[in-house]
C-alpha positions as CSV (number, residue, x, y, z in Angstrom):
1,X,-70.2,-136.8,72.0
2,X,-67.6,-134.0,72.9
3,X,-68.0,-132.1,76.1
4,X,-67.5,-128.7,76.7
5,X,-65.8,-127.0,80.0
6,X,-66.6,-123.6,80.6
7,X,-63.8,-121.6,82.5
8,X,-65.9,-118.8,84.6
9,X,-64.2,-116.1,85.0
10,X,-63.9,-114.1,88.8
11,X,-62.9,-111.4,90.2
12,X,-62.5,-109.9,94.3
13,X,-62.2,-106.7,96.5
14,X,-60.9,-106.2,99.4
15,X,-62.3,-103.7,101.8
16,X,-61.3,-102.0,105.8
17,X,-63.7,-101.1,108.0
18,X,-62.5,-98.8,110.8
19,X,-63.5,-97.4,113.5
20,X,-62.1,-93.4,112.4
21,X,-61.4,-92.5,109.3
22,X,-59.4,-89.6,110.4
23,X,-56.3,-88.4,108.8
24,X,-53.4,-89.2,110.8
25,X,-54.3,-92.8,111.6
26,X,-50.7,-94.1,111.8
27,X,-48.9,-94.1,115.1
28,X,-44.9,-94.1,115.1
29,X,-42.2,-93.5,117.8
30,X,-38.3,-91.9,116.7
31,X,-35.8,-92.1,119.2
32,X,-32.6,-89.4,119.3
33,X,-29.4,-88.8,120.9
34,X,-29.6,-85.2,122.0
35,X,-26.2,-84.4,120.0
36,X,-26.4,-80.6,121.4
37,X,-26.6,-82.1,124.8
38,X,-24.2,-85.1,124.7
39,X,-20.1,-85.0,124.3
40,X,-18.4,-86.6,122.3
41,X,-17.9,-89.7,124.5
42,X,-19.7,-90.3,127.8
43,X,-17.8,-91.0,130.5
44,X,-19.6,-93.1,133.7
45,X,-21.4,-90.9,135.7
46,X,-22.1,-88.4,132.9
47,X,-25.3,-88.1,131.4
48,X,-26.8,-89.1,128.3
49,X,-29.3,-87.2,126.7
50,X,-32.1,-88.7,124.4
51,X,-35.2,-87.2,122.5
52,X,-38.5,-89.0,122.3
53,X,-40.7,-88.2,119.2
54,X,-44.3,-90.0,119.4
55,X,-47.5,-90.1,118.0
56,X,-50.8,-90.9,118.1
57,X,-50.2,-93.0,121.1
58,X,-53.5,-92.4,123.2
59,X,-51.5,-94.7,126.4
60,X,-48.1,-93.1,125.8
61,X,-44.9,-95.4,126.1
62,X,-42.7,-97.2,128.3
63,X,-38.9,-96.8,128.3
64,X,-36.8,-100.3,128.9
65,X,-33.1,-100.7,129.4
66,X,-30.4,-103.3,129.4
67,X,-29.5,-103.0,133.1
68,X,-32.2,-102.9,134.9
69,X,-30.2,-100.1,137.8
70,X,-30.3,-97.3,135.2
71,X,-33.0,-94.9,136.4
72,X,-34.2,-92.8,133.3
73,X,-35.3,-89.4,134.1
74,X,-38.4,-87.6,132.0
75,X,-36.6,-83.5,131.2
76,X,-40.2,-82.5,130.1
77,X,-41.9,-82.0,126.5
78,X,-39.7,-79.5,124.5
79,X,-40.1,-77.8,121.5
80,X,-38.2,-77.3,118.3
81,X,-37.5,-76.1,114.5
82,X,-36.1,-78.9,112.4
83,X,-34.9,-78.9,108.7
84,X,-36.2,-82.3,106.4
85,X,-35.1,-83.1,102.7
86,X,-38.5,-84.5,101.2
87,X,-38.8,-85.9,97.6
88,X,-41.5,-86.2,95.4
89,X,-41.4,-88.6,92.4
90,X,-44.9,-88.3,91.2
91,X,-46.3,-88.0,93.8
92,X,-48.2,-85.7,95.7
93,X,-47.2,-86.7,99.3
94,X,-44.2,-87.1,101.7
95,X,-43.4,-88.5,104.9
96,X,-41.4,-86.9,107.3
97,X,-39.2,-88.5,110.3
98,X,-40.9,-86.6,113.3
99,X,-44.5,-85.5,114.0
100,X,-45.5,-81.9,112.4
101,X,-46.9,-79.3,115.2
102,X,-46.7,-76.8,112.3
103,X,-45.0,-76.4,109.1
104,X,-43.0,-73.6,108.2
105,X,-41.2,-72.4,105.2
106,X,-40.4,-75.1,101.7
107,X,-37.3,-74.6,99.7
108,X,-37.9,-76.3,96.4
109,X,-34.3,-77.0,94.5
110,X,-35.6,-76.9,90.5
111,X,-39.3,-77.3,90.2
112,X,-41.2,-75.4,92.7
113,X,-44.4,-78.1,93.3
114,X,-46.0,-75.3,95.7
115,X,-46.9,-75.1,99.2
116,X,-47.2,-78.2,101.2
117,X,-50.4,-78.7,103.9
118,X,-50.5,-81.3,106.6
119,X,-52.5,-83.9,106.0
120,X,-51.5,-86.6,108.9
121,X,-49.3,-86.4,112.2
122,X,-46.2,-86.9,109.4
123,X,-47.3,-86.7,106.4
124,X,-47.5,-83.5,103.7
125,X,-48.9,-82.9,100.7
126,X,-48.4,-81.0,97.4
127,X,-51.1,-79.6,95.4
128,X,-50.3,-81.6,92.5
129,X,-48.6,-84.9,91.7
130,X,-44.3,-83.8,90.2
131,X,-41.0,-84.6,90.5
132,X,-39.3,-82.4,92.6
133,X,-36.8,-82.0,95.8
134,X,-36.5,-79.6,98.4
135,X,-36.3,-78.8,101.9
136,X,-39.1,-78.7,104.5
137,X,-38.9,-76.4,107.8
138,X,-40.9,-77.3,110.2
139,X,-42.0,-77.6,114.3
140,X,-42.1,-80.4,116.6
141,X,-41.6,-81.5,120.1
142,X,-40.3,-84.9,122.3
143,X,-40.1,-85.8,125.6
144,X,-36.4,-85.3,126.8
145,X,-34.9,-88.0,129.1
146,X,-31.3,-88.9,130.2
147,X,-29.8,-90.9,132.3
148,X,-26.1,-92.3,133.8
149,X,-23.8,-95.3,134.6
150,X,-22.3,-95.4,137.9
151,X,-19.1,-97.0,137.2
152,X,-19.3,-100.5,138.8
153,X,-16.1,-102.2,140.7
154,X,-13.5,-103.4,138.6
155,X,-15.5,-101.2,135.4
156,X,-14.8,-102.1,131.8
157,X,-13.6,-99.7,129.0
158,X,-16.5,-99.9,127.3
159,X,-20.4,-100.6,128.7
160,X,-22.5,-100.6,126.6
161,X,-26.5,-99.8,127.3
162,X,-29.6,-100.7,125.3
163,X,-32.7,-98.1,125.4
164,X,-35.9,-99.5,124.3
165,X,-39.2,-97.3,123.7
166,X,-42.1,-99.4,123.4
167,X,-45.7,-98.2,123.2
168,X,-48.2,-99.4,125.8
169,X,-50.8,-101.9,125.2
Protein backbone atom coordinates (compact mmCIF):
# COMPACT_ATOMS: atom_id res chain seq x y z
CA UNK A 1 0.00 0.00 0.00
CA UNK A 2 1.38 3.44 -1.14
CA UNK A 3 1.40 6.37 1.18
CA UNK A 4 0.71 9.67 0.47
CA UNK A 5 2.67 12.98 1.96
CA UNK A 6 0.82 15.99 1.85
CA UNK A 7 3.09 19.20 1.64
CA UNK A 8 0.91 22.05 3.52
CA UNK A 9 1.39 25.02 2.36
CA UNK A 10 2.16 28.40 4.80
CA UNK A 11 2.42 31.60 4.79
CA UNK A 12 3.57 34.74 7.60
CA UNK A 13 3.29 38.59 8.46
CA UNK A 14 5.29 40.56 10.12
CA UNK A 15 3.92 43.40 12.07
CA UNK A 16 5.45 46.83 14.48
CA UNK A 17 3.82 48.01 17.18
CA UNK A 18 4.88 51.43 18.36
CA UNK A 19 4.36 53.59 20.68
CA UNK A 20 3.68 56.98 17.98
CA UNK A 21 2.78 56.57 14.82
CA UNK A 22 3.74 60.10 13.97
CA UNK A 23 5.34 61.13 10.82
CA UNK A 24 8.80 62.03 11.41
CA UNK A 25 9.72 59.03 13.52
CA UNK A 26 13.46 58.78 12.31
CA UNK A 27 16.03 60.62 14.19
CA UNK A 28 19.44 61.57 12.37
CA UNK A 29 22.42 63.88 13.19
CA UNK A 30 24.79 65.68 9.97
CA UNK A 31 27.83 67.17 10.92
CA UNK A 32 29.53 70.31 8.78
CA UNK A 33 32.56 72.27 8.47
CA UNK A 34 31.36 75.91 8.48
CA UNK A 35 33.24 76.52 5.02
CA UNK A 36 31.99 80.36 5.16
CA UNK A 37 33.67 80.46 8.51
CA UNK A 38 36.84 78.37 8.20
CA UNK A 39 40.19 79.23 5.91
CA UNK A 40 41.58 77.37 3.85
CA UNK A 41 43.96 75.76 6.25
CA UNK A 42 43.81 76.15 10.13
CA UNK A 43 46.61 77.19 11.69
CA UNK A 44 47.04 76.31 15.77
CA UNK A 45 45.28 78.65 17.73
CA UNK A 46 42.73 79.44 15.00
CA UNK A 47 39.40 78.32 15.11
CA UNK A 48 37.43 75.75 13.56
CA UNK A 49 33.99 76.12 12.81
CA UNK A 50 31.42 73.24 12.62
CA UNK A 51 27.59 72.99 12.09
CA UNK A 52 25.38 70.52 13.98
CA UNK A 53 22.17 69.41 12.16
CA UNK A 54 19.90 67.09 14.57
CA UNK A 55 16.62 65.67 14.87
CA UNK A 56 14.20 64.26 16.78
CA UNK A 57 16.60 63.82 19.54
CA UNK A 58 14.30 64.41 22.70
CA UNK A 59 17.96 64.28 25.11
CA UNK A 60 20.06 66.17 22.58
CA UNK A 61 23.83 65.04 21.96
CA UNK A 62 27.11 64.94 23.22
CA UNK A 63 30.21 66.22 21.38
CA UNK A 64 33.56 63.82 21.83
CA UNK A 65 37.04 64.57 20.62
CA UNK A 66 40.43 62.93 20.08
CA UNK A 67 42.29 65.07 22.72
CA UNK A 68 40.58 65.25 25.47
CA UNK A 69 42.16 69.37 26.16
CA UNK A 70 40.08 70.70 23.29
CA UNK A 71 37.29 72.64 24.80
CA UNK A 72 34.32 72.88 22.27
CA UNK A 73 32.28 75.97 22.44
CA UNK A 74 28.30 75.91 21.65
CA UNK A 75 27.91 79.57 18.93
CA UNK A 76 24.08 79.16 19.52
CA UNK A 77 21.15 77.71 17.16
CA UNK A 78 21.32 79.48 13.72
CA UNK A 79 19.33 79.66 10.92
CA UNK A 80 19.67 79.18 7.19
CA UNK A 81 18.43 78.75 3.42
CA UNK A 82 19.98 75.77 1.74
CA UNK A 83 19.74 74.45 -1.95
CA UNK A 84 19.25 70.25 -2.29
CA UNK A 85 19.18 68.23 -5.73
CA UNK A 86 16.31 65.58 -4.92
CA UNK A 87 15.38 62.78 -7.46
CA UNK A 88 12.50 60.89 -7.95
CA UNK A 89 12.48 57.56 -9.82
CA UNK A 90 8.96 56.54 -9.27
CA UNK A 91 8.57 57.50 -6.54
CA UNK A 92 6.63 59.90 -4.69
CA UNK A 93 9.12 60.71 -1.87
CA UNK A 94 12.67 62.17 -1.14
CA UNK A 95 15.02 62.45 1.60
CA UNK A 96 16.93 65.42 2.18
CA UNK A 97 20.44 65.79 4.11
CA UNK A 98 19.30 68.24 6.90
CA UNK A 99 16.08 68.68 8.88
CA UNK A 100 13.19 70.90 7.03
CA UNK A 101 11.95 74.02 9.20
CA UNK A 102 10.12 75.10 6.02
CA UNK A 103 10.33 74.45 2.48
CA UNK A 104 10.60 77.05 -0.05
CA UNK A 105 10.63 77.21 -3.74
CA UNK A 106 11.16 73.60 -6.28
CA UNK A 107 12.89 73.85 -9.52
CA UNK A 108 11.94 70.80 -11.56
CA UNK A 109 14.59 70.28 -14.64
CA UNK A 110 12.12 68.33 -17.45
CA UNK A 111 9.00 67.03 -15.88
CA UNK A 112 7.50 69.23 -13.39
CA UNK A 113 6.06 66.45 -10.61
CA UNK A 114 4.37 69.49 -8.60
CA UNK A 115 4.71 70.97 -5.31
CA UNK A 116 6.46 68.97 -2.68
CA UNK A 117 4.86 68.97 1.28
CA UNK A 118 6.70 67.80 4.32
CA UNK A 119 5.87 64.78 5.46
CA UNK A 120 8.74 63.95 8.20
CA UNK A 121 11.73 65.97 9.81
CA UNK A 122 13.56 65.08 6.17
CA UNK A 123 11.55 63.73 4.11
CA UNK A 124 9.19 65.36 1.09
CA UNK A 125 6.62 64.32 -0.95
CA UNK A 126 5.14 64.68 -4.48
CA UNK A 127 1.62 64.35 -5.28
CA UNK A 128 2.14 61.60 -7.53
CA UNK A 129 4.59 58.79 -8.04
CA UNK A 130 7.33 60.13 -11.68
CA UNK A 131 10.55 60.35 -12.73
CA UNK A 132 11.84 63.54 -12.39
CA UNK A 133 14.95 65.88 -10.98
CA UNK A 134 15.13 69.16 -9.67
CA UNK A 135 16.14 71.38 -6.97
CA UNK A 136 14.68 71.84 -3.59
CA UNK A 137 15.01 75.36 -1.53
CA UNK A 138 14.52 75.11 1.70
CA UNK A 139 15.12 76.34 5.67
CA UNK A 140 16.94 74.86 8.49
CA UNK A 141 19.07 75.45 11.47
CA UNK A 142 22.26 73.72 13.61
CA UNK A 143 23.84 74.39 16.54
CA UNK A 144 27.32 76.19 15.74
CA UNK A 145 30.43 75.14 17.71
CA UNK A 146 34.14 75.67 17.15
CA UNK A 147 37.02 75.18 18.77
CA UNK A 148 41.21 75.48 18.71
CA UNK A 149 44.59 73.76 19.11
CA UNK A 150 47.03 75.39 21.19
CA UNK A 151 50.24 74.47 19.58
CA UNK A 152 52.01 71.98 21.93
CA UNK A 153 55.99 72.11 22.52
CA UNK A 154 57.99 70.80 19.85
CA UNK A 155 54.32 70.81 17.52
CA UNK A 156 53.98 68.75 14.50
CA UNK A 157 53.12 69.93 10.89
CA UNK A 158 50.14 68.34 10.89
CA UNK A 159 47.58 67.36 14.04
CA UNK A 160 45.03 66.02 13.30
CA UNK A 161 41.60 66.05 15.58
CA UNK A 162 38.58 63.71 15.52
CA UNK A 163 35.02 65.30 16.34
CA UNK A 164 32.45 62.82 17.31
CA UNK A 165 28.59 63.69 17.80
CA UNK A 166 26.78 61.10 19.46
CA UNK A 167 23.20 61.19 20.66
CA UNK A 168 22.42 60.68 24.36
CA UNK A 169 21.06 57.62 25.73
Amino acid sequence: MATTTTTLTKGNISVEFKLSCAAGDEKGITVEADDTLNADCIRYSELFHFKVYTWNLPKGYTIYTSDNSINVVSGGVKNETKEQSITFANEDTASLSYPIDALGAMTWYGNQLGSPLQVSATEVKIPKAGVGAGTLTFTTHHNAHSFTVVAPASPPEVYPVVVLIQENP
